[in-house]
N, C-alpha and C positions, 0 to 999 in steps of 0.2 A: 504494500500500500504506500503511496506516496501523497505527502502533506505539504502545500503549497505554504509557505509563512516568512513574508517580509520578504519575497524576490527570491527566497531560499526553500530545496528540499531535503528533507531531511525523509529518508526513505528507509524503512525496514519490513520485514514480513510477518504477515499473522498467519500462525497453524489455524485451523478448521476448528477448531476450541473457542479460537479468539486469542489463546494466547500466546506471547511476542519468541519467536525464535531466537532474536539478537546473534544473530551471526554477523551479519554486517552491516554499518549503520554508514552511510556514505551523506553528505552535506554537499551540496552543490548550488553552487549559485552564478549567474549571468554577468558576463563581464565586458568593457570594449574592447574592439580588435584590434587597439596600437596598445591595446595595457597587455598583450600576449606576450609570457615569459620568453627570452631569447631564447634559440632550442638549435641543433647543426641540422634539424631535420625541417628543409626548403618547405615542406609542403603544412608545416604549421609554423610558419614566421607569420606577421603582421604582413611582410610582404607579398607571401602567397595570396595571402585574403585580399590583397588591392590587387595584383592580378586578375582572380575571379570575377571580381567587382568588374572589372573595367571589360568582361567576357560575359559578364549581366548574372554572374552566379552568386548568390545570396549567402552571407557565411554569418555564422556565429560562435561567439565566444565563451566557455564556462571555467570556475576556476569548482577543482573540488578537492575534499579533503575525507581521509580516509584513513580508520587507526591502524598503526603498521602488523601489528597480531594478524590482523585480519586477513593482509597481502602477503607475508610472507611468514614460511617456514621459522620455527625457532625464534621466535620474537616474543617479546611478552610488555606487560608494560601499558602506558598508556602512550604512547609519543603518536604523532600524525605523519602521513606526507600530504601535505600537500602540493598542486601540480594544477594545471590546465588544459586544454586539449581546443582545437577550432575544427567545426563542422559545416558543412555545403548544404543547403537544399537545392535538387536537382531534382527539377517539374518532368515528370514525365506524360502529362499531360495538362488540361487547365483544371484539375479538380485533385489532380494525385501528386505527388512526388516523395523521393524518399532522402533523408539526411546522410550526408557523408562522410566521415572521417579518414583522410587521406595518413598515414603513417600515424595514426594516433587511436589512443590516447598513447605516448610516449613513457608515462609510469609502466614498466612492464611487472607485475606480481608473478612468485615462485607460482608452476604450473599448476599446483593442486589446486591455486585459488583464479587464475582467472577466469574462466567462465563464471563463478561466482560475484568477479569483480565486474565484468561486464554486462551479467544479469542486471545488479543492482544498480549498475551508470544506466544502464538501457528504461530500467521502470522511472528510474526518474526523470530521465529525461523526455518522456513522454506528457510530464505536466506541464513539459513548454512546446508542444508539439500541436498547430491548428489541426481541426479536422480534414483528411485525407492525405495523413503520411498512411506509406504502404510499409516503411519497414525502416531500421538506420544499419546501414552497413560501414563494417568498420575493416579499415587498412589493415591490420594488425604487421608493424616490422618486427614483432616480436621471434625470438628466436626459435623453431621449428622445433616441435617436442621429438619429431624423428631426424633430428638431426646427430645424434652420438653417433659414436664409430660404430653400432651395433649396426646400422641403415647403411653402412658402405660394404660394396662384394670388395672380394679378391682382388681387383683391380684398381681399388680405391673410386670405383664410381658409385656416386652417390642413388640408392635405389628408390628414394621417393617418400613422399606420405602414404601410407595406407589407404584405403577404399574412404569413401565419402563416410558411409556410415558410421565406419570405427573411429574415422574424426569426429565426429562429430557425439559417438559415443564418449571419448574422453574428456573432449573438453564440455561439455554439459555434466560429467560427474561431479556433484555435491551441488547443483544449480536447483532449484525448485519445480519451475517451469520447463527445464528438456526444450528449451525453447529458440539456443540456437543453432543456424542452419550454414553448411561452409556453402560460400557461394558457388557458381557454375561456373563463372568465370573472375579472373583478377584484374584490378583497374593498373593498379601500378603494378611493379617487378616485383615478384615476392622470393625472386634470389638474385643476388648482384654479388659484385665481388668487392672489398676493401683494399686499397692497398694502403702500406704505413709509411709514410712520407714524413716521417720523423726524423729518419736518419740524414743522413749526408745523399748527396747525388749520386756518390758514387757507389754506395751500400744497398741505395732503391735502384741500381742498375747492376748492382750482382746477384738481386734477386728476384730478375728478369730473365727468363727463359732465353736461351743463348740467340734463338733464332729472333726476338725481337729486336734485344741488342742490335745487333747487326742490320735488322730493316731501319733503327732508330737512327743509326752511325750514317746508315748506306741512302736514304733521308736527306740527310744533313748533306752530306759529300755530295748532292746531286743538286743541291743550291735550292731544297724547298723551305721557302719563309714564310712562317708563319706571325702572322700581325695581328694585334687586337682592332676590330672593328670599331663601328660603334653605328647609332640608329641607321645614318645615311647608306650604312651598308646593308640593312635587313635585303635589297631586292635579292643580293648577291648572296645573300644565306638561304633565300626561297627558292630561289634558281636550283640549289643544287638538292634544297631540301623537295622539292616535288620529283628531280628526277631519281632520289633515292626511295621516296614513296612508290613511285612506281615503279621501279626495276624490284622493289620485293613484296609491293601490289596491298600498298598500306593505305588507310583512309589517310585522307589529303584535308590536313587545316587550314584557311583562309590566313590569307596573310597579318589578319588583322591580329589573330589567337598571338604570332607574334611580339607584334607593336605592342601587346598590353606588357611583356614582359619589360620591356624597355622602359614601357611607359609608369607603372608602376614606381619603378627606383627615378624614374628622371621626373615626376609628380614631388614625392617623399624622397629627397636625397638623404632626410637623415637616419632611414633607416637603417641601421648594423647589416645586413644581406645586400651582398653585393653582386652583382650579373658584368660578364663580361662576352662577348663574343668575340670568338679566335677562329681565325681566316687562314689556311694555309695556302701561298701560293707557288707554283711554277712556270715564269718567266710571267711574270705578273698573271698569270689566269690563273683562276681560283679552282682549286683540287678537291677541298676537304672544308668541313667548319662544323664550328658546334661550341654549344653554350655551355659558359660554367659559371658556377650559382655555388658564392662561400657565402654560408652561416657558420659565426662561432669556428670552429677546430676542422671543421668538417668542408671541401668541395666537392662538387658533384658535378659529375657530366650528367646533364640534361638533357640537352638533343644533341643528337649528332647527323650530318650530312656527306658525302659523296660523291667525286662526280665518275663516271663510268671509264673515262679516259686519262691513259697517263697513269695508271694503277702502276705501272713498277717503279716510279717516284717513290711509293711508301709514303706519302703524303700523311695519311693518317696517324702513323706511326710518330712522323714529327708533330704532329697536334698534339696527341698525347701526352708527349712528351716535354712539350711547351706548355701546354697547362698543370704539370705535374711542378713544372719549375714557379712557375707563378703563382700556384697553392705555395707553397714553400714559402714565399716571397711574403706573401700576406698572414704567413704563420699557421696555415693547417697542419695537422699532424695526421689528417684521414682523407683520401679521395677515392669517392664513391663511383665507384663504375657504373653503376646504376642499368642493372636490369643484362640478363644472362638467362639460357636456356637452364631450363631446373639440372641435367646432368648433360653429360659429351654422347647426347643422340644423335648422330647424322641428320634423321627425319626433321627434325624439330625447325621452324621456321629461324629462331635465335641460334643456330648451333655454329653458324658463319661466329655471329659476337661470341659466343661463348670461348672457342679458340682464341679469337683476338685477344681479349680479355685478361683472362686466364693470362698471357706471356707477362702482363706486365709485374707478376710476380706477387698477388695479391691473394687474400683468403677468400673461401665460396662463402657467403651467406644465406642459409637459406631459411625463410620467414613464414610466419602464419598462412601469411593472404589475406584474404577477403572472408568476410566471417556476417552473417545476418542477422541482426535481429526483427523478426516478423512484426508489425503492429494490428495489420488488415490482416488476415492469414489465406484470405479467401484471395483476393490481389496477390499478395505476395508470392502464391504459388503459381498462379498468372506468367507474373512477372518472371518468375524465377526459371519457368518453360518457356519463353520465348528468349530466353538469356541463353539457351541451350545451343542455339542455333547461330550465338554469336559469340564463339569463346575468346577471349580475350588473347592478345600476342605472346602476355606472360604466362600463361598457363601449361 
């Protein structure tokens, strides 16, 4: 049951007696989108949420708090965390839509408790919710409960999550309701790879697979320059970002979905997240490009583009490598390759990135996904069938 009191919920469960289970009492309350805690994860900065905005997507803000017993293992006490998390509403038609949380909530609680902890985020945040949400679906980068050495064969490849069901059987154990569903398909990468760009140049380039080195060096020696852009350049980043859409037959964004990201930081210069676009060229025509997006400790390649000719430059391999020096420069200690085929399957539409990737000598991450909470149940499963027919790149 959840109790609306002063902008705040304070939410807990009643047994069929009436009386109080107290398992977990979660306080959540409505906050502004520039008061969002600094976080290295782009897609819950204040920045992202002006992004959206300027894409006509509707975001909101909550801060909550939560005693740590409750979250994790071996804890005792009364101590809280507190945290906050920002969510989308995305209209799927003029009467439905459902909330989104992209890589969040970013609290992540020991495994026995989160379905418990996202139950309880999930009912209450339904008392901020108008009539016709279908469901809130959460990002979850949480780390992958099959992810131990147990889930890797003989070969060191990674063998996967289990069947839907039995996900969904665990992470619902100790929840009340059985009530969430893993989705059909994933919005963002729910495996990418890290690498640690803490050390020296020279350290993050001996623990580079030999053959990239050498495309890195071989790059270089062939005179590809890579230069940071900036707005006036976006045509020159579409140009090459449409003909990589279609040479791997991907939905095509309007130039505009762009311009918000520019527009965004160049609106709010004073926000902490910074965007930069890196251009690589050979004999001044443009090869390669793609954005990189530092929050806090962390860069991220974002998009990235292509162009079909002049492939044995290695052009790419100098992008890389040039925004790996530039993370460095502005002080990250992580950059996020963002988004890789779940394992080294030939089939897989990612399995080109996932080899790229992989050289630059960095660790596999592989994450929750996309996790639902139903609110209509009748819609939701609607929904959740005609999602079937559209599975997602990262899946």
């Amino acid at each position: 049951m959840s109790v609306l009191l002063d902008s705040k919920v304070y939410c807990s469960y009643l047994c069929p007696e009436g009386g109080n289970y107290n398992i977990m009492v979660l306080n959540l309350e409505k906050k502004g989108i520039l008061d969002v805690y600094d976080t290295p994860i782009v897609q819950q900065t204040p920045y992202w949420s002006l992004v959206k905005d300027k894409q006509g997507v509707q975001s909101l803000a909550f801060d909550f708090t939560v005693r740590n017993k409750e979250l994790y293992n071996n804890v005792g006490g009364f101590s809280c965390s507190q945290a906050d998390f920002l969510m989308f509403v995305q209209y799927l038609n003029r009467d439905k839509y459902i909330v989104y949380l992209p890589y969040g909530p970013e609290l992540e609680p020991s495994e026995e408790h989160q379905g418990e902890f996202i139950e309880e985020l999930s009912e209450s945040l339904k008392s901020y919710l108008p009539e016709g949400c279908v469901m809130i679906r959460y990002d979850l980068n949480w780390r992958s409960h099959w992810s131990s050495p147990d889930n890797y064969d003989e070969n060191g490849i990674w063998m996967g999550a289990p069947e839907k069901n039995f996900q969904e059987f665990r992470l619902n154990y100790n929840t009340h309701y059985w009530n969430l569903r893993k989705s059909n398909s994933n919005v963002l990468p729910s495996n990418t790879i890290i690498v640690d760009i803490s050390k020296s140049e020279g350290e993050i380039l001996g623990r580079m697979k030999q053959k990239t080195r050498y495309n890195i060096g071989l790059s270089l020696r062939k005179g590809v320059d890579v230069r940071i852009g900036s707005f006036d350049d976006l045509d020159i980043w579409y140009k090459l970002y449409r003909e990589t859409a279609l040479r791997n037959r991907l939905n095509i964004n309007d130039i505009k979905y762009f311009h918000s990201i520019f527009a965004a930081k160049m609106d709010n210069s004073y926000l902490p997240t910074q965007i930069k676009l890196l251009i690589a060229y050979v004999d001044d025509i443009p090869q390669s490009a793609m954005f990189l997006v530092v929050s806090r400790h962390r860069a991220t390649y974002l998009y990235g583009a292509s162009s079909s000719e002049r492939r044995n430059f290695m052009a790419t391999y100098a992008l890389q490598w040039k925004a790996i020096q530039i993370a460095k420069q502005m002080g990250c200690t992580e950059y996020d390759m963002f988004g890789i085929s779940p394992n080294a399957e030939p089939s897989h539409p990612m399995y080109g990135l996932y080899k790229f990737k992989l050289g630059f000598g960095g660790e596999v991450f592989h994450q929750l996904g996309c996790w639902d909470y139903p609110v209509n149940k009748d819609e939701y499963e609607f929904f959740a069938a005609s999602e079937l027919n559209n599975r997602g790149y990262y899946s």
